[in-house]
KEKE-3310 file (N, C-alpha, C; in steps of 0.2 Angstrom, whole numbers, plus 5000, padded with zeros to 4 digits):
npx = (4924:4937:4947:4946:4964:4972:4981:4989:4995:5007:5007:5013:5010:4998:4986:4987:4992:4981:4970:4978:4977:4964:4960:4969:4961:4949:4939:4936:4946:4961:4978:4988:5001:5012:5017:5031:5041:5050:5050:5054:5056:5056:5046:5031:5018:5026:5027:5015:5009:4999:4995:4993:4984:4989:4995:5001:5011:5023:5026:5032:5036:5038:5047:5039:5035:5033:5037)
npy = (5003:5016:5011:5018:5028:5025:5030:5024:5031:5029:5016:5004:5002:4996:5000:5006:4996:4987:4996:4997:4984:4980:4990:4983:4975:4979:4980:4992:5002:5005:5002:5014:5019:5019:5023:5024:5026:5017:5005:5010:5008:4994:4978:4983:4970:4959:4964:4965:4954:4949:4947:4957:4967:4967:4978:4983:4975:4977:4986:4996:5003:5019:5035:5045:5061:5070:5067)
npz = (4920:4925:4940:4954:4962:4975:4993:5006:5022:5033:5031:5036:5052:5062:5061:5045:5040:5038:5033:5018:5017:5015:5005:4994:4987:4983:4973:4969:4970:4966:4975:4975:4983:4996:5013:5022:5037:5043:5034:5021:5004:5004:4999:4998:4997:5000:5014:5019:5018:5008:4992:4978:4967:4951:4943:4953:4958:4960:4970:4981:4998:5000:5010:5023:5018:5026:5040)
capx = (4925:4942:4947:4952:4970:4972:4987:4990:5001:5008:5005:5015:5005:4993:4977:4989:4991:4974:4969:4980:4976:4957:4959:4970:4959:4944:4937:4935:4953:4969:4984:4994:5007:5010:5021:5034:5050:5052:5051:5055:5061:5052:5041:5023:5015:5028:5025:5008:5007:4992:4993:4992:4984:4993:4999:5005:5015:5031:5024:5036:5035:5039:5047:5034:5041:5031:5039)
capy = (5009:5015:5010:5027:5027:5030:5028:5023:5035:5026:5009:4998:5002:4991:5002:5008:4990:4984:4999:4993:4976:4982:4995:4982:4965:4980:4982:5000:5005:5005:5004:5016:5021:5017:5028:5021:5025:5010:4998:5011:5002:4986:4976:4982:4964:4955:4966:4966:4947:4949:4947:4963:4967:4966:4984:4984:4968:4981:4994:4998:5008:5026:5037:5049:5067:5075:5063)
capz = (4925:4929:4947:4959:4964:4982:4995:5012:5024:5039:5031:5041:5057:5062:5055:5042:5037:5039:5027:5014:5016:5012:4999:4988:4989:4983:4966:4964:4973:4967:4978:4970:4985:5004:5015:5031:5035:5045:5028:5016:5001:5007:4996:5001:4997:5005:5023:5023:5017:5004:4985:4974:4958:4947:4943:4959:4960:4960:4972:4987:5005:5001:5016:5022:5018:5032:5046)
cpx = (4932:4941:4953:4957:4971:4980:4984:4996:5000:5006:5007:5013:5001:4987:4980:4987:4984:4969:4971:4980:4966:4957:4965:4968:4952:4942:4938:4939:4958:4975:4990:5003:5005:5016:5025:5041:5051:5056:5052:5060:5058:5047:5032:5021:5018:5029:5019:5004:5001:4997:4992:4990:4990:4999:5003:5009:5024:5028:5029:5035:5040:5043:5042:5037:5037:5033:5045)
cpy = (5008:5015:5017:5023:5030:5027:5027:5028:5031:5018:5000:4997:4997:4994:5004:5000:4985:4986:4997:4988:4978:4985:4989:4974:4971:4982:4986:5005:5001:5007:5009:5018:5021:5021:5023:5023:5021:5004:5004:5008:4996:4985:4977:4974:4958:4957:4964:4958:4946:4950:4955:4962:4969:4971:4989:4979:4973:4985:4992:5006:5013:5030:5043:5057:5073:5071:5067)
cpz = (4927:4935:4949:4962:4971:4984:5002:5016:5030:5038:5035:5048:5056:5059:5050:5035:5034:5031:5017:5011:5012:5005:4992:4986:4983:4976:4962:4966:4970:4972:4975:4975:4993:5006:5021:5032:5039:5038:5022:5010:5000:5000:4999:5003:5000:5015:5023:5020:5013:4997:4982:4970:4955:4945:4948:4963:4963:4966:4980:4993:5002:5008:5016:5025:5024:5039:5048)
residu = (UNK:UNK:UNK:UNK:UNK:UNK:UNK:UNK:UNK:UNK:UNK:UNK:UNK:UNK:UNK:UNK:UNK:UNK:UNK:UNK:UNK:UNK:UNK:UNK:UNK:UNK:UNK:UNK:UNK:UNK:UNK:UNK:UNK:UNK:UNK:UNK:UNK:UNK:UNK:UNK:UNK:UNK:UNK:UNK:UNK:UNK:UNK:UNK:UNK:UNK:UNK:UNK:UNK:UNK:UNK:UNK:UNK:UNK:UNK:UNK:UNK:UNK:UNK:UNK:UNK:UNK:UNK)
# end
């Protein structure tokens, strides 16, 4: 079964982070993209301190275009 592709907005927050930290540890989620303009640019997996699958070893803090 493909796994669904979700996102996080506001990921660097504490629920935002939390979020993220859940949905990329979870079986049937893909982390596809996470939103901040604080760490835009930033390495997701090296902010939020957790591992990533694999397909998201690269995935970086987006800015979030509604801020």
């Amino acid at each position: 079964m493909q796994r669904a592709r979700v996102g996080v907005v506001g990921a660097s927050g504490y629920s935002g982070a939390v979020a993220a930290r859940l949905l990329a540890g979870h079986p049937e989620f893909a982390l596809a993209f996470c939103t901040s303009d604080r760490k835009a640019g930033e390495s997701v997996a090296r902010a939020l301190g957790t591992p990533l699958a694999s397909e998201a070893t690269d995935l970086r803090f987006e800015p979030n275009p509604s801020a």
